[in-house]
C-alpha positions in Angstrom: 9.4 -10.5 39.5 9.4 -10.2 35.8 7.2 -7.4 33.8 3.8 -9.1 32.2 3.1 -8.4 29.0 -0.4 -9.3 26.8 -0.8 -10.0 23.6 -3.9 -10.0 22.3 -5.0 -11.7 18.9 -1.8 -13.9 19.6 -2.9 -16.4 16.9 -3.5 -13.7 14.1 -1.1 -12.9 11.5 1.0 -10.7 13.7 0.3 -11.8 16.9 1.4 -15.3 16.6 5.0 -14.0 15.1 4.9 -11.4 18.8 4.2 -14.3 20.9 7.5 -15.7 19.1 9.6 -12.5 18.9 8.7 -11.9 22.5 9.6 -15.4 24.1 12.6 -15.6 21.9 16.6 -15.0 22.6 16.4 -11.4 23.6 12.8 -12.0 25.3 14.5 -10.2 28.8 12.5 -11.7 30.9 8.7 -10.8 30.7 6.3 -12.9 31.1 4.4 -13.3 27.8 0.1 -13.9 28.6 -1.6 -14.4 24.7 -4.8 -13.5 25.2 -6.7 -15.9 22.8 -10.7 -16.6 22.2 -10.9 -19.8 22.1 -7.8 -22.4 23.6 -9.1 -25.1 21.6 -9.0 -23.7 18.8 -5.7 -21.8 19.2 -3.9 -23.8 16.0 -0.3 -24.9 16.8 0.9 -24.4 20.4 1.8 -20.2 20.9 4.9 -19.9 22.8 3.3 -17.6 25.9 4.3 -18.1 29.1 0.7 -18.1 29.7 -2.8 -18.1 28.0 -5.9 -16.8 28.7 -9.3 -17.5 27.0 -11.5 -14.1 26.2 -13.7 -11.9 23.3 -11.9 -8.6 22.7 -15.3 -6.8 22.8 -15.8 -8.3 26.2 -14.6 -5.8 28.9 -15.1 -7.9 31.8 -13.0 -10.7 30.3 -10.1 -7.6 29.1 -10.1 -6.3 32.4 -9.2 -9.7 33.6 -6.5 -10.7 31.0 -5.1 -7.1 31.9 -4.6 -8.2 35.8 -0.9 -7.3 36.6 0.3 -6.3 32.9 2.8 -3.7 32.6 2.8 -3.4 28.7 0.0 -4.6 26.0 -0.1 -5.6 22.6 -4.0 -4.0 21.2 -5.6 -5.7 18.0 -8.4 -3.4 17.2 -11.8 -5.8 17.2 -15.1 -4.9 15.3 -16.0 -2.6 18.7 -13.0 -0.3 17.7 -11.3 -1.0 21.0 -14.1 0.2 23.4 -14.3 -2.8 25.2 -10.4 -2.8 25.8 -10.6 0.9 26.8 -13.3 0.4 29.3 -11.1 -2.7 30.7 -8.0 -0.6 30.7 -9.7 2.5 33.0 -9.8 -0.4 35.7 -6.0 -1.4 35.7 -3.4 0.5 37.9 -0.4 -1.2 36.4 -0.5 -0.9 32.4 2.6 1.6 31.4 2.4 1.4 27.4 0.1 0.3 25.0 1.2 -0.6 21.3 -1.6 -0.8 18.8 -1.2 -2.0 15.3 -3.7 -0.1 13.1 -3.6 1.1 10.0 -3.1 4.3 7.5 -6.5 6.1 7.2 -8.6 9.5 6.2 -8.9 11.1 9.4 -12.6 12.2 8.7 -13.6 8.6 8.0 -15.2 7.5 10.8 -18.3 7.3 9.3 -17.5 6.3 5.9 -16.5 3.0 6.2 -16.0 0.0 8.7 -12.5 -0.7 8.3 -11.4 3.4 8.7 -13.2 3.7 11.3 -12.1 0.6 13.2 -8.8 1.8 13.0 -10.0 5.9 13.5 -12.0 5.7 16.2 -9.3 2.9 17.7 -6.6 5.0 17.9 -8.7 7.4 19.4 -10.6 5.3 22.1 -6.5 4.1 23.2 -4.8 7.1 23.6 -8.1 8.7 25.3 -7.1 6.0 28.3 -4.3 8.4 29.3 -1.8 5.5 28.8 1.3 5.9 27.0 0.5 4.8 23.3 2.6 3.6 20.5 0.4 3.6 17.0 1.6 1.2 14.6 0.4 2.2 11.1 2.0 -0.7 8.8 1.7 -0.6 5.1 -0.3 -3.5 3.7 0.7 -6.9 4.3 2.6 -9.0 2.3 0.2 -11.7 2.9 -2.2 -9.9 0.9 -0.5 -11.6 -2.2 -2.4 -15.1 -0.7 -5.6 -13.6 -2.0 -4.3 -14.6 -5.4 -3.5 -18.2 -5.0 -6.8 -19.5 -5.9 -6.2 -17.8 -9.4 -3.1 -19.6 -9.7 -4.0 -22.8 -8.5 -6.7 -22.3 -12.0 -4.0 -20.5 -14.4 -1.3 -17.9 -14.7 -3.2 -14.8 -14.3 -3.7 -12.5 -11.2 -7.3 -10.7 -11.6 -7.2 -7.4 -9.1 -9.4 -4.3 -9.2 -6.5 -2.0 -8.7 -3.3 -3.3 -10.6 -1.5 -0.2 -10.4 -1.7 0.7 -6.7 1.6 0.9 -6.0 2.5 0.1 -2.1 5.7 -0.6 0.2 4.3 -3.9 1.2 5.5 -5.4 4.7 6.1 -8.5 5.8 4.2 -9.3 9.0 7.3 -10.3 10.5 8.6 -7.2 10.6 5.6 -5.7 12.3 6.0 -8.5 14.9 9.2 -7.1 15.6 8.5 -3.8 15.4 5.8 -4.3 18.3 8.1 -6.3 20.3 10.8 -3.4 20.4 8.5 -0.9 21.1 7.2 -3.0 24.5 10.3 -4.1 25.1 11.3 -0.5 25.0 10.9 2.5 27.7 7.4 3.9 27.3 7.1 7.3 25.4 6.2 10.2 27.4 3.3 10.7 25.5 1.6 8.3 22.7 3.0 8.3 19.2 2.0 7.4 15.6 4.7 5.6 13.8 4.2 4.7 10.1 5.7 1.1 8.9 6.8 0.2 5.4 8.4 -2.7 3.7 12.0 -1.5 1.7 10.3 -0.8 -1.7 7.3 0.5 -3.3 5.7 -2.5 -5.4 2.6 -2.2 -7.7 0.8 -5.5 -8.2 2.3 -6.4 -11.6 5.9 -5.9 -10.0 4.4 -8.6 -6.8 3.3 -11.2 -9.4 6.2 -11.0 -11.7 8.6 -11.4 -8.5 6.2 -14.2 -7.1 5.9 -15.6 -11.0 10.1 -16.1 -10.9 10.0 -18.1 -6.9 7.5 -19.8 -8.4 9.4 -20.5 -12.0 5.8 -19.5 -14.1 5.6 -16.9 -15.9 2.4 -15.0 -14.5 0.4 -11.7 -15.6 -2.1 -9.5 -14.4 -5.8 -9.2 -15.3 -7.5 -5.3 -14.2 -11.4 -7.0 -13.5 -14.3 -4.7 -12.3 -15.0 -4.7 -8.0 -18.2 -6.8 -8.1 -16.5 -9.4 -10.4 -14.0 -9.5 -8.1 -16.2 -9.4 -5.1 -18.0 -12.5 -6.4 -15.0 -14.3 -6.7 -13.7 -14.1 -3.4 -17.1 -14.4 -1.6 -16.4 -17.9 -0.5 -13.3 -16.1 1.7 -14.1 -12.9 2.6 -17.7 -11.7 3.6 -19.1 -9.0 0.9 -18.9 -5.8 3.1 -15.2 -6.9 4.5 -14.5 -7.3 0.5 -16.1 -3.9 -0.8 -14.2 -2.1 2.3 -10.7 -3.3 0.9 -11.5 -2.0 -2.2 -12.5 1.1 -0.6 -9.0 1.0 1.4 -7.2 0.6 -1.9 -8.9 3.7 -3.9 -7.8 5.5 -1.0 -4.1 4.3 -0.5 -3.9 5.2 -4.6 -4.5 8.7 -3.5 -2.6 8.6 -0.5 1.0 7.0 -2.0 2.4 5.6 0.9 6.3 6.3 0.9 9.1 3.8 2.3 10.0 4.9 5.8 12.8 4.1 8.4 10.7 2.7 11.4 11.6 -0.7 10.7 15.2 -0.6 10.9 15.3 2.5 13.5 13.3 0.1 16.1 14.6 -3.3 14.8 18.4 -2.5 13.8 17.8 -3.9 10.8 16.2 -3.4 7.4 12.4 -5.1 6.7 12.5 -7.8 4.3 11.7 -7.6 0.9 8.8 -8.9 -1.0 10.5 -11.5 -2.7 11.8 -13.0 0.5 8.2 -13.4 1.5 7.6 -15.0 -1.7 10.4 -17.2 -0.8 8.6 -18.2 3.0 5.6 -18.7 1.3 6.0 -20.2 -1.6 4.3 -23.9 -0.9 0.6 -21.5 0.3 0.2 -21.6 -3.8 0.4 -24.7 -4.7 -3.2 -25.5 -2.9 -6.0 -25.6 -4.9 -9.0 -23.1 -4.0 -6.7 -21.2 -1.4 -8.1 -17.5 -0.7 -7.1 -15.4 1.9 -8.5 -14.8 5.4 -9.9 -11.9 7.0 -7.1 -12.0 9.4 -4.3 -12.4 5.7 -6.1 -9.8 3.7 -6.2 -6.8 6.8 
């Protein structure tokens, strides 16, 4: 009987891509269960061998979803994980957990709500005594969507922080990523391993590589954080807005470097920026387009 392995937040930006990376040539036979919270509202059809319906922050329904799995996929909800860690004390067959989280101060788990989701996270997952793989990707990619609603009005990027310079990932490569590691034998014991995309980008190298797939010539406005806060109010709520500017100051003193992972779990390199650009090219011709919650994490 084959392995069953859960993906939760299988219609987010790198659950969707696991789902496919999962069920794809190479899948090996598990059974893929997408844990989603609402079917109806699920967006295409996910390619999961099964789907389940349940809140992240809801342990009864995790403990359900979690009936028979082998291997998990963890999203990080606003609870931090508790919910899934109380639903994972009451499974006897869970081997390996992968959780994608993110790069942060390790005495910030009161500073801020997005470090600590991904502090205390970490924390609550490898506390279960199951085998843990900690995915720490750079930003996303995506994040350059969060600039198409100043294209679709002219040729000029407004950000708080033009020169944070970042090995931006495509989200692709963190669904792979994730689906080596579970398709992979568990660790021993949990591990933290850092994700990067194949070069170190600041945002006016992103917008002049994005200004030459699009064929405009674009540039890059520095505006102050409540400007820009204002601006992308009608996408993003004003504390989730304020804590990415708060992640930014701190990846400016952090300087994330390139790293291997990709390529050393995958067998090949991540993609670059540009090829991203290339994918996503027809997301900025949309007027009033901003970014998600789910795009700009």
């Amino acid at each position: 009987m084959p392995e069953t392995v859960l993906v939760t937040g299988a219609t987010g930006t790198v659950g969707r891509r696991l789902v496919a990376a999962l069920t794809g040539q190479g899948g090996q036979g598990a059974t893929v269960r997408a844990l989603v919270r609402d079917p109806g509202r699920a967006g295409p059809p996910l390619a999961a061998d099964e789907t389940v319906a349940g809140d992240l922050t809801d342990s009864a329904a995790m403990a359900e979803a979690l009936h028979g799995v082998a291997t998990a996929f963890v999203v990080l909800a606003g609870d931090a994980g508790d919910a899934f860690a109380q639903a994972v004390e009451k499974t006897a067959t869970l081997r390996h957990l992968v959780v994608v989280s993110a790069d942060a101060p390790p005495d910030s788990a009161h500073r801020g709500p997005l470090f600590a989701r991904h502090v205390l996270g970490e924390a609550r997952m490898i506390a279960t005594g199951v085998p843990v793989t900690v995915l720490r990707p750079a930003p996303f990619a995506t994040q350059a969507l969060g600039w198409a609603a100043d294209l679709a009005a002219g040729d000029t990027v407004g950000v708080v922080h033009p020169d944070l310079a970042v090995p931006v990932i495509d989200p692709q490569d963190v669904a792979e990523a994730a689906a080596a590691a579970l398709r992979g034998t568990p660790p021993d014991r949990s591990r933290v391993l850092a994700l990067s995309g194949p070069q170190i980008l600041d945002v006016p190298e992103r917008v002049r590589i994005l200004g030459e797939v699009l064929g405009r010539e674009l540039s890059v406005a520095r505006v102050e954080p409540d400007v820009w806060v204002d601006r992308v109010a009608p996408f993003l709520p004003e504390a989730y807005a304020r804590g990415l500017l708060d992640v930014e100051r701190y990846l400016y003193e952090r300087r994330l470097p390139v790293v291997p992972t990709v390529r050393e779990l995958t067998g090949r390199p991540p993609r670059s920026f540009r090829t991203w650009a290339e994918d996503h090219a027809a997301a900025f011709g949309a007027p009033g387009r901003g970014p998600s919650s789910k795009e700009a994490s």
